[in-house]
N, C-alpha and C positions, 0 to 999 in steps of 0.2 A: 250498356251495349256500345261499344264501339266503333259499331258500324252504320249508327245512325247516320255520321259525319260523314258524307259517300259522293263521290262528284255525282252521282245520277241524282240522290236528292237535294244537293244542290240546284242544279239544273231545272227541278223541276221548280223549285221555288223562285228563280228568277223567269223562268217560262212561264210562269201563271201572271195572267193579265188582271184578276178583279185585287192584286194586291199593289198598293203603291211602293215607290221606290224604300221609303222609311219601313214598312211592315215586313220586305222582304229580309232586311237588312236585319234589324231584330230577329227572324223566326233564323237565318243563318247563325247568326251569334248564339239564339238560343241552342241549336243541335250540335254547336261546336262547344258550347259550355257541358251541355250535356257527357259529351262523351270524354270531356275531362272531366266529369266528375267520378264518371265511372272506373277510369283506369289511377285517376290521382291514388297516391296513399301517403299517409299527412306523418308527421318525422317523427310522431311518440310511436305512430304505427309500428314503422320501420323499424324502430329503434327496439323496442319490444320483440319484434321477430327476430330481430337480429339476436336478439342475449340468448332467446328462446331455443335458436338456433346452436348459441355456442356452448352453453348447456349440454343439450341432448350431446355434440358430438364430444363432451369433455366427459359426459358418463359413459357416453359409447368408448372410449379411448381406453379408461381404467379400469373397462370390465375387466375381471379375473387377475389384474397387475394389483403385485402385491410392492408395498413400501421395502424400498431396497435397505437391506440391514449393513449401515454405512459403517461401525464398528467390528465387524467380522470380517470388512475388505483387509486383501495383502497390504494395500495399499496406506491405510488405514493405520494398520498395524504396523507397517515400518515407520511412518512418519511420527508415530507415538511412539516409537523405540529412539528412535533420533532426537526426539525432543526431550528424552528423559534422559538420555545419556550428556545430551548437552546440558539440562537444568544441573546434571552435576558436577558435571565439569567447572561451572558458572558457582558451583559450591565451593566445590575442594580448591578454587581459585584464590581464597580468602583463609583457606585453613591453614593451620600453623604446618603440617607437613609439607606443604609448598610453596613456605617463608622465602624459602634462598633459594626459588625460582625468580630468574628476570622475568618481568612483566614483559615482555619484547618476545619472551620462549614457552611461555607459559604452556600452549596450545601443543607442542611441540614432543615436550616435557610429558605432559598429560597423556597424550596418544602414546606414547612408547611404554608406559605404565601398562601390568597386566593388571583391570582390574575384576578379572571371575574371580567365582569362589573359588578357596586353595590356595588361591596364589602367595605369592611371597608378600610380605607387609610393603609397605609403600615406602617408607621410611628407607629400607634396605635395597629396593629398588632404585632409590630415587640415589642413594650413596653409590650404587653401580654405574647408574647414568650418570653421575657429577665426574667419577674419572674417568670416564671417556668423553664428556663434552665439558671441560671446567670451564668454557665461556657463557655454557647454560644458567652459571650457579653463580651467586651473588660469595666473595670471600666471606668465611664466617666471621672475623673479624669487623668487617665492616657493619655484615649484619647486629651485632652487638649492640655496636654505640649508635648512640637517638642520633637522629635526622634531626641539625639544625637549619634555619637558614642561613643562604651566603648571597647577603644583597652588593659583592663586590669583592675587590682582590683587601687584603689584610694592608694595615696600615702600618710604615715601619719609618724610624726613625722622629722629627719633629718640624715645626716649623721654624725655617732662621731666621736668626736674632741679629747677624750682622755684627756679633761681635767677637764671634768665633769661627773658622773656617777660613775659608779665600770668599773675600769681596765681591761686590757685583763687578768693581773697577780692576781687580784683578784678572777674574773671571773673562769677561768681555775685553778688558784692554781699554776701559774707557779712563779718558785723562781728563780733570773737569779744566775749564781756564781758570787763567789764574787773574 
């Protein structure tokens, strides 16, 4: 009860004369202990109530709500159309039909391709596209021959020997003394 702790019963325990100054002090401490015992509540308590609490309002919340069917969304459904059309874009990238595609156009290339069903083979499409954009398209030619490396420009001619050609002394104009 918390109303034990009350300025009138105070009062009365220091108005009482057969108690000494020590005995009053104690029985105050005592009704002030008291009425914190009554209203405390200790942190497993708390803590308990609290889950208890979050519970009941998380069953209360999902009454009648049913789990949203995340594969039947529009949403859903376009971004798995987008990703399958790009997976093969990311294919036909490497295929021999779009060899004598530049790597630079590739994307480009690709998109102006019909590819429904019906359509014209890719091969003949891609021969339409080449003469209207011949900067798309790698020369066949070139395509052919392997891909060496070229760690520099080609070396021509040798190194001189100084005993053919024009001199360094020629060259420059240098006279040695004599």
């Amino acid at each position: 009860m918390a109303s034990i702790f009350t300025r009138k019963k105070v009062d009365e325990i220091l108005t009482d004369e057969n108690l000494t100054a020590e005995e009053k002090r104690e029985r105050i401490f005592s009704i002030y202990g008291q009425s914190l015992d009554e209203c405390y509540i200790s942190k497993s308590a708390a803590t308990a109530a609290q889950n208890a609490a979050v519970e009941a309002a998380k069953a209360e919340a999902l009454k009648g709500i049913q789990a949203p069917d995340i594969k039947g969304s529009d949403e859903y459904k376009e971004l798995q159309s987008r990703y399958d059309s790009d997976k093969a874009m990311w294919a036909a990238r490497t295929s021999e039909e779009y060899s004598a595609v530049k790597p630079k156009f590739f994307e480009t290339v690709y998109r102006m391709v019909d590819h429904a069903d019906g359509a014209k083979p890719v091969k003949d499409q891609l021969s339409e596209i080449a003469g209207k954009y011949e900067e798309y398209f790698t020369a066949q030619n070139q395509q052919e021959q392997p891909q060496k490396p070229n760690f520099g420009a080609p070396t021509l001619g040798s190194v001189p020997s100084g005993k053919s050609g024009p001199s360094f002394m020629d060259t420059w104009g240098f006279v040695p003394k004599k």
